[in-house]
Every structure is written in structure tokens, then in C-alpha cells.
N, C-alpha and C positions, 0 to 999 in steps of 0.2 A: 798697292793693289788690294789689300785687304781689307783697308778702310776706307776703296771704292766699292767692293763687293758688299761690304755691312752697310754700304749707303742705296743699294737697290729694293728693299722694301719698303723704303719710305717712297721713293719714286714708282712702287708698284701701286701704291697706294694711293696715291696723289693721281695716278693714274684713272682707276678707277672710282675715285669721288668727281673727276672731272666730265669722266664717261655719262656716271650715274647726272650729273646735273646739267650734262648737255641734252640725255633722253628725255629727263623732267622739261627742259626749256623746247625742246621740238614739240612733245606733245602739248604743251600748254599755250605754244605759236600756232596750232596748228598745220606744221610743217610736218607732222607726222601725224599718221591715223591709226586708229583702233588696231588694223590689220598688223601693219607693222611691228607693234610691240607685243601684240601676240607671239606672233611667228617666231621673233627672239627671244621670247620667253621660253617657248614650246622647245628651238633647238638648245639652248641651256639647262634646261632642267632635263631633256633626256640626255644630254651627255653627263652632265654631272653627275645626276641620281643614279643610273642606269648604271656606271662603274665605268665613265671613261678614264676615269682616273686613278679608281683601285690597278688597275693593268699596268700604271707605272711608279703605284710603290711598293708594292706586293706582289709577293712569288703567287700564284694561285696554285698554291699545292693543295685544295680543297675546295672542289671547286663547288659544293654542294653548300658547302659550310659561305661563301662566297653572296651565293644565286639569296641566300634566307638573309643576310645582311643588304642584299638589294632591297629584296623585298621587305623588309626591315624601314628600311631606309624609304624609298617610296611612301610607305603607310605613315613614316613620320612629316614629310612632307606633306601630304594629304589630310593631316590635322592641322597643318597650318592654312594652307589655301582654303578650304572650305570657307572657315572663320572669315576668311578675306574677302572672302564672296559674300555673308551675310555682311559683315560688318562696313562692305563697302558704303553704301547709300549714307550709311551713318558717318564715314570720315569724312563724304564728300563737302556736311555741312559742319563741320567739327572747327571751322577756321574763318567760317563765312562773315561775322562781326569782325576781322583784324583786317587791319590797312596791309596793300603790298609791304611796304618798309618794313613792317614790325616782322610778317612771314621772314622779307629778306635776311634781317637781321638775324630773326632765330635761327633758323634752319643753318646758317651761315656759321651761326657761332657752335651747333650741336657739330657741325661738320669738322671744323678746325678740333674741336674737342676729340670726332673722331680717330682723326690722323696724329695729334696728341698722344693721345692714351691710349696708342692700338699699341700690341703686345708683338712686338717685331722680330722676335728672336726665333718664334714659330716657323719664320717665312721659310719656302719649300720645304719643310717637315712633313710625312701623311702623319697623318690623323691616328693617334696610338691607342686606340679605344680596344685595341684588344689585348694586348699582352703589358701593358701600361700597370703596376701595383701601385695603384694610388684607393684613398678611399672613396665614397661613391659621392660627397663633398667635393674635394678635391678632382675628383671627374667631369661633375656637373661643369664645374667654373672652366677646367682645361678645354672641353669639349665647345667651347663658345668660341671661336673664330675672332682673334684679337681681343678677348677680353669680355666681361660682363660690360664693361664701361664705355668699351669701345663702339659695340654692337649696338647696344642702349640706345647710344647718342646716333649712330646712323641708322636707324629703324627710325627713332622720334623725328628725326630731321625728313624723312620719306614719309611720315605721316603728314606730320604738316605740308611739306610738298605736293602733296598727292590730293590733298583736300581744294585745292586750288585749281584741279583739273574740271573738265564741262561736265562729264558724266559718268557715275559710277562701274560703267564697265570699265572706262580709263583710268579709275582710280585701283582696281584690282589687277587691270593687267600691271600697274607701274606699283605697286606694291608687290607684287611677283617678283617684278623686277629688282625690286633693292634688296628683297630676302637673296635674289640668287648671286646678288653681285658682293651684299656683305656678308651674307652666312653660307653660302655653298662653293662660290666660288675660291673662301681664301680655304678651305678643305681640300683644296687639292693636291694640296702636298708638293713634291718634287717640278709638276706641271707648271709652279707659278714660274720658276725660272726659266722655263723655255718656253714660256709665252709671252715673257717678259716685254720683249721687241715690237710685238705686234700690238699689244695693249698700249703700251706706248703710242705706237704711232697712230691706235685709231682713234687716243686719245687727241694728239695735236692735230689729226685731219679733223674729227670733229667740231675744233675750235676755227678752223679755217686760217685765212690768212686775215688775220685779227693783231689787236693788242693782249688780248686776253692770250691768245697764242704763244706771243713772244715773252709777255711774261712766263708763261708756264715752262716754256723750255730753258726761260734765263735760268730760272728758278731750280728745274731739278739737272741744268749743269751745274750750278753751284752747289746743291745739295750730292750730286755725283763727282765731281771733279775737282774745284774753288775749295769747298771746305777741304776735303781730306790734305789735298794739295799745302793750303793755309795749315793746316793743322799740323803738318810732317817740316814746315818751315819753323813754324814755330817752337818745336822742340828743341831748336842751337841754342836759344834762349833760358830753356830749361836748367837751372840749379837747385843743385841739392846741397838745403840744407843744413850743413853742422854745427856742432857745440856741445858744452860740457852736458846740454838736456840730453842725446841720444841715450839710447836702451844702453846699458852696462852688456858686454857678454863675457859670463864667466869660464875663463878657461881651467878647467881639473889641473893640479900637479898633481906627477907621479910622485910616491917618497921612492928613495933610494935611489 
């Protein structure tokens, strides 16, 4: 049970890279419009920014102290978007000379890198940015949402994605998008585990009844069930061990 439990952040994960490139591939079919990915941006970013999620890791014993970390939080946010807005026209052609394939490829291989090297131990933890003694080094890097390396690689890979859309409004609304899907939403702390089910599932309805589907569910039963399963078989196997190399351990006499 426990080394199904330590296997649900990877399948949270996998979740939401499958989310984030099924919204890239709607908006870039046209199967989805402007309006759309507004509106799911607009109700993510107030639930998350806004503190729907401080209420379920945190006692709000101050609530003053609380309302100025919103508004905190907000204004950090709002250095980001801005930027996204100017800088959009300019991603839109940022990818314009590369072939589909080469996109596929990259974006494909930043992603895997993602889920790679995201920092899984975090999962359902809030966010310890205040009573946390680390130094302000150490802060920076903690305070990144699975990793400098992780985030890196799924921001670059939404870059390039994003450049491939028809028009700079649609590249800022779906860079909204992957800021809130990799950097706000894994700050939710405790929430990621009870939401676990639902992301999940809007994960494989997205994918429809497909191949791509059936692998994805093969895939995180076996990364949920198969491996640990495998893995707790395979300990009868497990020897230890001995010979005259072990560690000495010396035992004290008493005199007398």
C-alpha cells in the first residue's frame, strides 16, 4: 500500500502533461476557441491565486497577515502575465522556420524530461514559504514547483507549443495555461490528493476512446499497481549478503 501511495505523484503528473497537450492540440485543431481557454484560465487562476488552497493547509489564525500574502501573491502573478502579453506576438514567430517533427520531437523530449526530474517528494505538501529556515538560496530553488529543472523544461516545451498556435491572443491565453498547470497548480499542497481522481479522469476523457487512451491507463496501472506489486514479489529473491568483508562489530569486556 505504501509503494502504491508513493506511486501517485508520478500518475498526478502524467496527468496533467497529458491535460496540458491535449488543450495545446484542441486549440491548435481548432476544436477549441479563444473563449474557451480564457474562461479556464480566468477560473484557475482565481481559485488558486485568490487562496483556495491556503484554507486547506493552513489554520487562518491571521487572517490579515493571510489577505497581504494574497495580495502578494496576485502582484507576483501579474509580473508574469503582463510580460506574456507583450512578449506574445514575439513567441508566436519564435518557431516559425522548424518542421512539425522537429517541434514534436522537442517539446516531446522537454516533457519526458519533465516528469523525469520533477521533485516528487513535495506532492501534497503546502507551500512552506513562511516558517520554512532555509536561506534565501535555498528558498528560491524550494519555492519552484518540482524543481528548477523540472519547471524549466515544462515552460520551454509550452513555449514552443505555443508558437505554433494561429494568433497571439492564443498564444498568451495557453501560456497562462501551462504557468497555472506547472507552477500554481502543483502549490497546492494537500489539494493535489483530493483531486487526484478527477484529474485523472479528465485526463483519460480528454483522450477519448483512443489508443493513446489505452496506453495511458495501461501505463499508470502499471506505474500504480504492476510495479509496486512486481517490486514486493520480487523481494523473496532478495539475499543478503555475507563473508569475512562484513564490518567487524566490536564488543567491550568487562574486567572482573
Amino acid at each position: 500500500r505504501t509503494l502504491c501511495h508513493g506511486a501517485l505523484p508520478i500518475i498526478w503528473q502524467l496527468s496533467l502533461v497529458v491535460i496540458f497537450v491535449n488543450v495545446w492540440w484542441r486549440m491548435q485543431r481548432l476544436i477549441w476557441d479563444l473563449q474557451w481557454l480564457l474562461a479556464l484560465d480566468i477560473v484557475l487562476f482565481g481559485y488558486l491565486i485568490l487562496g483556495g488552497w491556503r484554507k486547506e493547509d493552513h489554520k487562518m489564525e491571521d487572517q490579515a497577515l493571510w489577505d497581504v500574502l494574497d495580495v502578494l501573491d496576485v502582484l507576483q502573478a501579474l509580473k508574469i502575465i503582463f510580460p506574456l502579453w507583450v512578449l506574445a506576438p514575439l513567441l508566436q514567430t519564435l518557431t516559425r522556420s522548424w518542421s512539425d517533427d522537429t517541434i514534436i520531437l522537442i517539446a516531446s523530449s522537454l516533457l519526458v524530461l519533465h516528469v523525469a526530474s520533477y521533485r516528487y517528494k513535495d506532492f501534497g505538501k503546502p507551500p512552506s514559504g513562511l516558517s520554512s529556515k532555509r536561506t534565501s538560496e535555498e528558498e528560491a530553488v524550494c519555492s519552484l514547483p518540482g524543481g528548477p529543472s523540472a519547471l524549466n523544461a515544462a515552460i520551454l516545451a509550452a513555449t514552443i507549443l505555443a508558437s505554433r498556435l494561429q494568433t497571439a491572443q492564443e498564444v498568451f491565453a495557453f501560456m497562462s495555461f501551462a504557468m497555472e498547470v506547472f507552477a500554481l497548480i502543483p502549490r497546492s499542497g494537500s489539494l493535489q490528493g483530493k483531486v487526484l481522481v478527477p484529474i485523472y479522469a479528465c485526463a483519460v476523457a480528454m483522450l477519448g476512446f483512443s489508443s493513446a487512451a489505452c496506453i495511458f491507463v495501461a501505463a499508470t496501472i502499471m506505474i500504480g499497481f504492476l510495479s509496486p506489486a512486481l517490486f514486493m514479489w520480487a523481494q523473496r529473491y532478495k539475499t543478503e549478503i555475507q563473508g569475512p568483508w562484513d564490518i567487524a562489530h566490536v564488543i567491550p569486556q568487562v574486567n572482573g
